[in-house]
N, C-alpha and C positions, 0 to 999 in steps of 0.2 A: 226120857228118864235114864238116870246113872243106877248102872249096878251097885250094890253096897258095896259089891268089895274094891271096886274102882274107886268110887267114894273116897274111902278109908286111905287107900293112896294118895288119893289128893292130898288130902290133910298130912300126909306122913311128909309131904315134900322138904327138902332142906331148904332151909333159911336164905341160905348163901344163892340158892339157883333164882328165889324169888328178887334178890335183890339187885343180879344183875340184869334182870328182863324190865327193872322200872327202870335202870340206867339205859338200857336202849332206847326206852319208849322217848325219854326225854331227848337223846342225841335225834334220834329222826326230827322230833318237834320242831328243835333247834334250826337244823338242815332246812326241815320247808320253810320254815320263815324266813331264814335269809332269802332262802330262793326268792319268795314269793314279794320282797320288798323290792332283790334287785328286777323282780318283771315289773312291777311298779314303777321305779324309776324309767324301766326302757323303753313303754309306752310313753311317758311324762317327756321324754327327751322328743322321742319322735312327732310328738303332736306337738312341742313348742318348733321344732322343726319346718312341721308343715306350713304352721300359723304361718311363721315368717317371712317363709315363700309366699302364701298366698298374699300376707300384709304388702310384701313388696313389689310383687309382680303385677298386682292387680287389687285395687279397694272396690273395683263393683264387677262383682261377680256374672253381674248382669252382661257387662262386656267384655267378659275374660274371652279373647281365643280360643276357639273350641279344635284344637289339636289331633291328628289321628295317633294313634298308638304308635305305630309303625311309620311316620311320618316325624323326625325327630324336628325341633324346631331351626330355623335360621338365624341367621345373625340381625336378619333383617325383623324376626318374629317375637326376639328375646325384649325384651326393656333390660335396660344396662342399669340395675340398680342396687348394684352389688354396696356401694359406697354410701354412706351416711349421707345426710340432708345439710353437713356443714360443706365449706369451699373445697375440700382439698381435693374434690376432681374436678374444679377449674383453673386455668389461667389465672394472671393476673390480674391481665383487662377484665375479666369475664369478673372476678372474681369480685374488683369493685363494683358493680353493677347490681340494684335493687329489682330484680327481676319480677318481686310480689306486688314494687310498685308500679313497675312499668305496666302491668298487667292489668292493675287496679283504677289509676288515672289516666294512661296511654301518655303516650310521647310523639307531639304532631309532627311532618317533615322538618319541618323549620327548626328542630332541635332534634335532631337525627344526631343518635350516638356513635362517632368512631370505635371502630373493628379495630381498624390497623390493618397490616399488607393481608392476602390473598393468599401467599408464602406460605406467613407467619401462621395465617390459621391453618392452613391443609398438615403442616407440620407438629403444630400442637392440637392436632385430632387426636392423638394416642392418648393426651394423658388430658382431655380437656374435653367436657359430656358437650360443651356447647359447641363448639369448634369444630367439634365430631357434627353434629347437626347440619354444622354451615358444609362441612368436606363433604361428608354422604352424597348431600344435592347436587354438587360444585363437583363432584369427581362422578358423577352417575348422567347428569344433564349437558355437563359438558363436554361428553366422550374423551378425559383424559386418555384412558386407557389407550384410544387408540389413536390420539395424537397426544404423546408423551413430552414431547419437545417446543409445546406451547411455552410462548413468553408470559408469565403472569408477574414479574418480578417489580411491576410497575401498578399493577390493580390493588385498589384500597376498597374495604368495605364499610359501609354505616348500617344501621338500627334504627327503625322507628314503629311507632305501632298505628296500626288502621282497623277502625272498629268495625265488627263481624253485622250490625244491625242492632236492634233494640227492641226493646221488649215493651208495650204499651197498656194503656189500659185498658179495659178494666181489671185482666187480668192480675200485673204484677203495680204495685206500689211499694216505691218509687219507681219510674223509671229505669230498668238494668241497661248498660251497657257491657259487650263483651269484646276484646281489643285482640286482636291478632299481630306478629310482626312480622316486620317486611323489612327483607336482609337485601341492599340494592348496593351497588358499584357507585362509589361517590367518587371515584379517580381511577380511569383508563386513558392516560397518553395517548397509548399507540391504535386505542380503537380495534379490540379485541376481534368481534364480529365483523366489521370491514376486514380485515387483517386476514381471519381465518372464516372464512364462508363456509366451509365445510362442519363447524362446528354445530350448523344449523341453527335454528329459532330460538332467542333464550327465554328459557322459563323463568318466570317468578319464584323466588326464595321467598315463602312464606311458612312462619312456627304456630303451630296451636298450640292452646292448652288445651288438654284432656279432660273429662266432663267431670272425672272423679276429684279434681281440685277444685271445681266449682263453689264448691259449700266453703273455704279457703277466702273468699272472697265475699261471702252474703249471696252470691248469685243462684239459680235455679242451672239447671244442666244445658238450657237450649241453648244453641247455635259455640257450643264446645265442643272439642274432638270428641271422638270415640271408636273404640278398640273396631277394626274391621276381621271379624274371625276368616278362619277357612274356607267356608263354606258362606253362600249368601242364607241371610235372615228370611225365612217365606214370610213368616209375621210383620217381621217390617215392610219388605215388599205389598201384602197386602195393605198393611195400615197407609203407605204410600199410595194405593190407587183408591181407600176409600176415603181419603181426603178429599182427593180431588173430584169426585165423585159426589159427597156432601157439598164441599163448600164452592165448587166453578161450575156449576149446569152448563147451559147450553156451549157455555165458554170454550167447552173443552169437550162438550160432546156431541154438537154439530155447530164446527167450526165453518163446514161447509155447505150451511143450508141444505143438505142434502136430505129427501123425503123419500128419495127412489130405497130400493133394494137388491140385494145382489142379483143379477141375473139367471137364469132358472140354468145355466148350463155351467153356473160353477161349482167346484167340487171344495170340500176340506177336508183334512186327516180329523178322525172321530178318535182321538187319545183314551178314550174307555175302551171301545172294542178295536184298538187299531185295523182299522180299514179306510179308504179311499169313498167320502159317501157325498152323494150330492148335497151340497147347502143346503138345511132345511131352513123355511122362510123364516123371516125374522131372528135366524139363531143370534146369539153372541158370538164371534169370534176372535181369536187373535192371528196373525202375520205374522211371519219371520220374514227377515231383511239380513244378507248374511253374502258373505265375496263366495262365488263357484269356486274358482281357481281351476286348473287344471289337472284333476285327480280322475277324468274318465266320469263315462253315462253309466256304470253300473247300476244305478241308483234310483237313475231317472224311472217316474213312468212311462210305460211307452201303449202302443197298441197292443203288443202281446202280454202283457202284465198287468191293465187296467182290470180283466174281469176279475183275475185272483185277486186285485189290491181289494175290489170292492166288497171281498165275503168278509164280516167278521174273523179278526185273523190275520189276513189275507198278506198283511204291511209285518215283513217280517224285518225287526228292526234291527236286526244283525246284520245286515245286506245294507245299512245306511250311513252315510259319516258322520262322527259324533255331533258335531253343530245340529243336524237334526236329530239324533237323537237325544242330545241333550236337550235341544228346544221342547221336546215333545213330553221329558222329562219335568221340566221347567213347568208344563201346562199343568201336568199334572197335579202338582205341588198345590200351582194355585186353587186344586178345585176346578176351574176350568174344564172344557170337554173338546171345542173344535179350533184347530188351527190351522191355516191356509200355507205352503211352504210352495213355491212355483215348482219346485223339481216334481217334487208330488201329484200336486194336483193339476197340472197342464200335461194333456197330453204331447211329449214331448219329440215324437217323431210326427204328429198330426198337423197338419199346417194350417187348416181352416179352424182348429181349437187351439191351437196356439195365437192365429191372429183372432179369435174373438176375444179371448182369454186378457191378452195383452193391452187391448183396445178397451177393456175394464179397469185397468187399474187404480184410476180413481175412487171408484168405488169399491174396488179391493181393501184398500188402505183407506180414503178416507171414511166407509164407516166400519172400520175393524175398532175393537173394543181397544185393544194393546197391542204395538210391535213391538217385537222383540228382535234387538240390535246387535249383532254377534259383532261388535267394533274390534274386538282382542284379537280375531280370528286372520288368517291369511286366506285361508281355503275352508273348506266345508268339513277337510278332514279335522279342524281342529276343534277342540272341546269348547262349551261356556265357559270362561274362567271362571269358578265359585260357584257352579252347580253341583255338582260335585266333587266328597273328598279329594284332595289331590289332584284339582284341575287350575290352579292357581298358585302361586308364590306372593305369600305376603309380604307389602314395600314398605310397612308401615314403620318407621323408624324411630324408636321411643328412648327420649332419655331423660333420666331425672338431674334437673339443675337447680339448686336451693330448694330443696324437698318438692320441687312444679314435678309434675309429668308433662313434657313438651316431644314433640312430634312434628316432623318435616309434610309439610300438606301435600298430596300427590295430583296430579295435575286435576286441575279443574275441567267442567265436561269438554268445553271448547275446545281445549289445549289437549284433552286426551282424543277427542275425535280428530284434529290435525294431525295427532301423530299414528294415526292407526289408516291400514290398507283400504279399509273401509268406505274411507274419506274421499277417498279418490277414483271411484269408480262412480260411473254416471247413470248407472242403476240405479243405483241405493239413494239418490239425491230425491228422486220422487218420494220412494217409499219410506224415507224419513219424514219428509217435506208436506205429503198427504195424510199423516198418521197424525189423530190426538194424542195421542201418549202414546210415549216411547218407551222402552227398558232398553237401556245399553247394560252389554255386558262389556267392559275394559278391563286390562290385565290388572291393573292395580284394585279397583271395586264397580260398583254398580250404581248405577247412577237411575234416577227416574224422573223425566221431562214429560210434563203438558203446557199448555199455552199459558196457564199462569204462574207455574211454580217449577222448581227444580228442587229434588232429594237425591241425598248419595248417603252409603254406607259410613262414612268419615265424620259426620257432622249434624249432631242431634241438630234436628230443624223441624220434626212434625210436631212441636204443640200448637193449638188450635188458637193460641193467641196470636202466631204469627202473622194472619192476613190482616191483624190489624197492626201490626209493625212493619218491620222488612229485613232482608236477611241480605248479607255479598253473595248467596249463592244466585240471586236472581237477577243475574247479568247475563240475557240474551246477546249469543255472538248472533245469530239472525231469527230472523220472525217471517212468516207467511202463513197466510197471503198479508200484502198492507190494506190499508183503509181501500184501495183505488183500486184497479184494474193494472193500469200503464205499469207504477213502478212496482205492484207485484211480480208482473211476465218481467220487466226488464232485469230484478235482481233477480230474478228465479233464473233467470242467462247468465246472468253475471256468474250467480255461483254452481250452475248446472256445467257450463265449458268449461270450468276451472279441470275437471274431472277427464278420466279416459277411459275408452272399451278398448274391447277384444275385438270387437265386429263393429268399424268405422260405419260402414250404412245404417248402424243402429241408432246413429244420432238423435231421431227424429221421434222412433219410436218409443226410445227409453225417454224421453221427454213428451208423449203424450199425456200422460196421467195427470202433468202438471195442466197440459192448456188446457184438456178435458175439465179439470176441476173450477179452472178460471172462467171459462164461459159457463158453468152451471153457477157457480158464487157471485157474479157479476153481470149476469144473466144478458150474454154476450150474443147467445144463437148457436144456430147450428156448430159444435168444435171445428167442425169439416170446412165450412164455409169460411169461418173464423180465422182462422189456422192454415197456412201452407210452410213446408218444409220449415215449419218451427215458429213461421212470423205472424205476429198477432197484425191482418190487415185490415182493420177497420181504421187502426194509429199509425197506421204505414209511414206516416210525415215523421213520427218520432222514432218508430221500430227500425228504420233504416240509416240512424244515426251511430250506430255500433261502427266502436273500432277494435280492431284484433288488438289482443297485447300484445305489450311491444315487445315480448321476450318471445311473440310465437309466430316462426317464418311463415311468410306467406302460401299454404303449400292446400292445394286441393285436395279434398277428399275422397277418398277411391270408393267406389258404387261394386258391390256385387257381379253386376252383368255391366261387362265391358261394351258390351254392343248400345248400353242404352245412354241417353245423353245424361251428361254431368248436371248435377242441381246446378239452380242459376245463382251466378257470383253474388249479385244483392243480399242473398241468406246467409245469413252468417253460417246454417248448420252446412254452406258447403264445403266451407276451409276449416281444415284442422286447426286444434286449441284452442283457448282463453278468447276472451271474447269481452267487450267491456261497454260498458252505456256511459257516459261522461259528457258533460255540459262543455260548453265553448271557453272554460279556463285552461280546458285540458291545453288551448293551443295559445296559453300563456311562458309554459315554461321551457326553460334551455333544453331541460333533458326531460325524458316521457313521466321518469321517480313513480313516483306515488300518486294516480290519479283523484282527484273529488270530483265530487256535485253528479247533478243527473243531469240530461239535456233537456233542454226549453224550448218551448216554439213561438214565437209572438206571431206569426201569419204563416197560413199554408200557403203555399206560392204558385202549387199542381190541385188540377181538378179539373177532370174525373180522371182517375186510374182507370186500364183494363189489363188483366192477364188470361195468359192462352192456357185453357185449362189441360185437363190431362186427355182430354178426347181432341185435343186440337182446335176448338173451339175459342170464341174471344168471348172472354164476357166481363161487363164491368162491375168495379168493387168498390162498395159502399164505405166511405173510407170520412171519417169524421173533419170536418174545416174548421181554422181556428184561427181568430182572429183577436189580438189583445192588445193594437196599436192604438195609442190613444196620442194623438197628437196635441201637444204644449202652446197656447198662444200664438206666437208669432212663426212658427213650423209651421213651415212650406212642407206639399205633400210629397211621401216621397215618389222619389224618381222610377226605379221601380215596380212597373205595375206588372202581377200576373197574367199569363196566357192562359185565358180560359175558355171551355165550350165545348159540346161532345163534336165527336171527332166524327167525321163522315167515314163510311164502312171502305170508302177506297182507302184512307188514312191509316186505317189500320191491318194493310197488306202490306210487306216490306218486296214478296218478289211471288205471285200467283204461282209459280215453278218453285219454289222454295218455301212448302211450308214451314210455318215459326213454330219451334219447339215447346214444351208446358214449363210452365214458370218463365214464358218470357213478358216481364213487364211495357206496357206502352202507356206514354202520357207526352201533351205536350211541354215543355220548357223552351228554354231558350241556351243556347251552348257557344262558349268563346272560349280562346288559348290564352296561357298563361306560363311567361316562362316559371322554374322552379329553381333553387338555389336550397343547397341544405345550409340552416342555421347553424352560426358560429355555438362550440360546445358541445364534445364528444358522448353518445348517450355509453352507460356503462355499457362493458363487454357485456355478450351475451345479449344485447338487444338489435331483437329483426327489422324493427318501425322505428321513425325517427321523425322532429317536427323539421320542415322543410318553408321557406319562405316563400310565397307567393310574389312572383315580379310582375307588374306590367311592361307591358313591351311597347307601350303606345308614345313613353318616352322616353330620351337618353341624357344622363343613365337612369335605369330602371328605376321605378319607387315600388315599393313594398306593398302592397294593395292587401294581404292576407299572409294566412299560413294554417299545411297541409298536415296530417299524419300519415306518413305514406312507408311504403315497405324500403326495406337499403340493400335487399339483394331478389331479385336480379338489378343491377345496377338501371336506374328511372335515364331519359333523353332530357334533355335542356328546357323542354314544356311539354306540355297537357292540355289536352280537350277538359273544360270543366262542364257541368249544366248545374242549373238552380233548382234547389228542393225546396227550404223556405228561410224564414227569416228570424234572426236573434239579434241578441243585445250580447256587448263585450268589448272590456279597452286593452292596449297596451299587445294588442296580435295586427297590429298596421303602422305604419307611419302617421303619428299621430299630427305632426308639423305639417305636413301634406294634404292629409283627408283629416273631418272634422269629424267628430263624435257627435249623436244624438240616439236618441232609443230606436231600435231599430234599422240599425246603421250596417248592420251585418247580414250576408247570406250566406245560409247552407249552401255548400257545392260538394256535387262528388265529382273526383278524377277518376275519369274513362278513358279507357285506350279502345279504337274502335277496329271492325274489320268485317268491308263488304256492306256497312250500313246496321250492323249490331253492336250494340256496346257491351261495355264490361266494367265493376267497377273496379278501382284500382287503391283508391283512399277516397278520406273524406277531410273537406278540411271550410272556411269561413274567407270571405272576401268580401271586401267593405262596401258598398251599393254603386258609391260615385263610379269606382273604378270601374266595377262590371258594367253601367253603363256606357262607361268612357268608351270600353272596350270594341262597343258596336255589336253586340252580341246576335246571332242566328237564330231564329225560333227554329225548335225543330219538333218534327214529332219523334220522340226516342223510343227505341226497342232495345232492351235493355235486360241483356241474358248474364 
């Protein structure tokens, strides 16, 4: 309440004072409304702002780059979309180009569109989105940088498009096709690659389009690029193994007939309570597959560390290299609980559980749920690429050309496991080799491989219409095991020597898990019995036709204990390197090049084998005979017949004072000389083996009777003791004016050089029947070290 006399005041007020307090009231009025219009506009500014960015950086949010804060982006991370969706950051060539059609109908090789020079493009990268495209790959793949002074002044480039697979019914009607392009050398003079060897392997120039142009087209989003974030997708990852999981049963999840379970003395890391706990039975688990290098046993378990790894606890993950911890990480993610990692889980100074341990491997991997493929890595110390923030650099290189979002594809799996250390170690060949599904982690993205299907981060491929379609991603570089026995062991050789260790006497053992798996899937027998020093001998006639590559010297392999004897030369695991199975065309050509085909046997020409086992004993091996000569009409038999029959137990004493060593093979054949002459035609440098003409010496001048793959240093003598193994078909490896052709015209022989009455092999090579005949050959009974 107001006093009265306050009151009365009020009222007395002057005119004048009232009239300037309404002229305030309205200036403030005035003030905030401007205010308040221009914060109106500076919101309005900033959210057409944002739009923009987002409009052009990215139209599905779905696959935006998921970015760390403090991780600012690259140049490789940005999409360059600063410029409008007309020409004027193209070329000219570029510029006449219908890009939405080429996309839309494809463009087949036979009308492959002119680039123009090589030059031209790398120079108008700066101001030209597509050219940039072609340089990124072309200056990234071809190590300009650090051969600067490459000739390219002569290479011309073409365009065409090759479609990604299609889309079927019932799913989509019509028919979708999606078209990829393929940027290739339509003109190199000088023969860039012969030229500069050092450049390495060239990769495919291959552009997508990005999924988010899809609808651009009528098409659905499958088998279109897509954005690879920072970080790998766990969701997608998952949706990638329950694919395969619904739609390939046994396909992919007992590849290897296998019913057994892991054995009661193996352990796996428990990623819930990290500890070190024995496999519980039937658990699910997964494997890692991942290079050591040489970063030190800190890590390893050992005797003194196994009780503490085993408490809840106990794995204290700071003490580990990131590859495992990110592995273990990884598991997590998925849900997942146990994963098998060898440093881990083998006692690693233990030798009776290390060789139990080792001697599992098969069933290590073959029934692990998922491995996981650290291919990015060099060593143990280095991270998963994309498990974590900031363990990866994205390569994804994005640019818009006629309003497309187009993108350089980064190596496909094949071409990214070639290039990675990974690849090359003769460990990790099983444990690839044995695993249903795979997870590779690679520097560029992630890939995921089981026996029917391949997914990678790059390239929508999981709609479930696709098994009734097909996709480019499902281009096995190889498969195991095959339909057979034979040429699963043989390419499992083929690409297991390609590879190296640290520890040469490990040849044998890091290639157990494969033969182990081979005789339980093909239900072979005992692996032991099966299986010496690497060789499947039950097909001994065929496992003994390996020839070394011809780029890798003849050079033995050194054994641990020097006191004990050398593997016996026959096995290919006793000489170092490569190592190759190849048919009798191999001993067609001038130079060794590029070998094909697998080897044949039309007759076993030996029987019975025996080898001296490892206690000194003789005992014979069960070795399969084969016989596919079918003689034609008027064919006479041939000439050639086998020395067959067991051998009386004196036969197979070489000297009662001199017992025979383990792994020395005896069988009878028959054995004759043969001079040798190296074939006209120098093989490239850098190669150790060479093809070498077989001569008979029975007349003057010699005739050509065969030809050998035999080594070129230490320099070979003028002939060779040969013996016969068995019998093939092959033309144009003889004097064909001299000796006739008919099926069966050809024998296996191996060159031996002998000493004291033991032989040794030395090559292996084919000679035509008449001559070996002619020759007068020796039956002998061979010991054969």
């Amino acid at each position: 309440m107001i006093p009265p006399g306050n009151h009365e005041g009020l009222k007395a007020q002057p005119k004048t004072l009232r009239q300037v307090s309404n002229h305030g009231v309205a200036l403030v009025g005035i003030i905030g409304g401007a205010a308040l219009v221009v914060w109106v506009l500076w919101l309005s500014v900033i959210r057409i702002c944002k739009l923009k960015t987002n409009i052009a950086s990215d139209r599905t949010s779905e696959s935006t780059p998921l970015l760390n804060p403090d991780q600012p982006p690259t140049d490789l991370q940005r999409d360059h979309t600063a410029t409008s969706d007309n020409d004027t950051s193209l070329c000219s060539i570029c510029a006449n180009l219908d890009f939405h059609r080429i996309f839309l109908d494809g463009t087949p090789p036979k009308e492959e569109i002119p680039l123009g020079l090589l030059s031209s493009i790398l120079e108008k990268s700066y101001q030209c989105n597509f050219c940039r495209l072609i340089s990124f790959h072309v200056r990234r793949t071809w190590k300009l940088d650090e051969f600067p002074h490459v000739d390219l002044s002569e290479i011309e480039f073409g365009m065409y498009s090759k479609n990604c697979g299609c889309l079927q019914e019932p799913f989509y009607q019509p028919t979708f096709r999606c078209y990829r392009l393929h940027i290739i050398r339509t003109k190199d003079p000088g023969g860039l690659w012969k030229r500069h060897l050092a450049l390495g392997q060239e990769s495919p120039l291959i552009i997508h389009l990005l999924q988010e142009d899809a609808f651009k087209f009528g098409r659905p989003a499958d088998l279109h690029g897509r954005r690879v974030k920072n970080t790998v997708d766990i969701c997608l990852v998952q949706k990638w193994i329950s694919l395969c999981q619904e739609n390939h049963g046994d396909k992919c999840g007992n590849v290897w007939k296998m019913d057994r379970k892991l054995p009661g003395f193996m352990r796996v890391v428990d990623v819930v309570s990290m500890a070190v706990v024995p496999a519980p039975s039937g658990c699910r688990y997964l494997t890692l597959s991942y290079v050591w290098g040489s970063i030190g046993a800190d890590y390893w378990t050992t005797k003194d560390n196994i009780a503490e790894r085993s408490i809840p606890g106990g794995l204290n993950v700071s003490t580990l290299p990131e590859t495992i911890t990110d592995s273990i990480i990884f598991v997590q993610q998925l849900g997942e609980r146990y994963l098998w990692i060898d440093a881990l889980c083998i006692i690693q100074d233990d030798s009776f559980d290390k060789s139990n341990q080792l001697r599992a491997m098969d069933l290590v991997y073959g029934l692990s749920h998922i491995t996981i493929i650290a291919a990015g890595a060099t060593t143990a110390q280095d991270p998963l690429p994309g498990c974590r923030p900031r363990t990866r650099t994205l390569q994804q290189h994005i640019e818009v050309v006629q309003g497309l979002h187009l993108y350089v594809a980064p190596p496909r799996l094949r071409e990214a496991l070639a290039q990675s250390t990974w690849d090359t170690r003769c460990w990790t060949y099983q444990e690839s080799a044995l695993s249903c599904r795979r997870i590779y982690f690679t520097g560029p993205q992630v890939y995921f491989e089981c026996k029917c299907d391949i997914f990678c981060e790059d390239i929508v491929a999981e709609s479930k219409c696709l098994p009734l379609s097909h996709s480019f991603l499902r281009s096995f570089g190889e498969y195991f095991p095959y339909s057979y026995a034979v040429p699963s062991y043989t390419g499992a050789v083929d690409r297991y020597t390609r590879r190296h260790l640290t520890v040469e006497s490990d040849i044998v053992d890091a290639f157990t898990g494969v033969t182990n798996a081979l005789a339980m899937a093909f239900e072979l027998g005992d692996p032991d019995r099966v299986f010496r020093y690497g060789m499947m001998l039950p097909n001994m006639h065929l496992t003994l036709l390996w020839q070394h590559n011809p780029q890798t010297p003849r050079t033995r392999r050194l054994l641990p204990d020097r006191g004990s004897s050398p593997w016996p030369s026959w096995a290919w695991a006793a000489w170092r390197g490569g190592v190759l199975y190849r048919g009798a065309d191999v001993y067609l050509r001038t130079q060794m090049g590029n070998l094909s085909s697998d080897p044949s046997i039309e007759e076993t020409l030996v029987d019975p084998w025996y080898i001296v086992d490892h206690s000194g004993d003789t005992v014979q091996l069960g070795v399969h005979q084969v016989s596919w000569v079918v003689l034609r009409g008027r064919e006479e038999k041939h000439a050639y017949s086998a020395s067959r029959g067991i051998l009386d137990p004196t036969e197979l004493t070489l000297d009662v004072h001199r017992p025979l060593k383990p792994g020395t093979l005896i069988f009878r054949t028959t054995c004759s000389h043969f001079g040798i002459t190296r074939r006209g035609g120098e093989e490239p440098s850098g190669y150790a083996h060479g093809l070498f003409n077989i001569l008979s010496t029975a007349s003057f001048p010699p005739v050509w009777v065969g030809t050998a793959v035999l080594p070129l240093e230490p320099a070979l003598p003028s002939s060779l003791d040969f013996i016969v193994l068995s019998r093939t078909s092959s033309r144009s490896v003889y004097d064909e004016e001299t000796l006739r052709d008919y099926d069966g015209c050809l024998l296996y022989v191996m060159a031996v050089s002998q000493d004291e009455g033991l032989m040794e092999r030395v090559g292996l090579g084919v000679i035509h029947e008449a001559a070996w005949v002619a020759s007068r050959p020796e039956k002998r009974v061979v010991f054969l070290r």
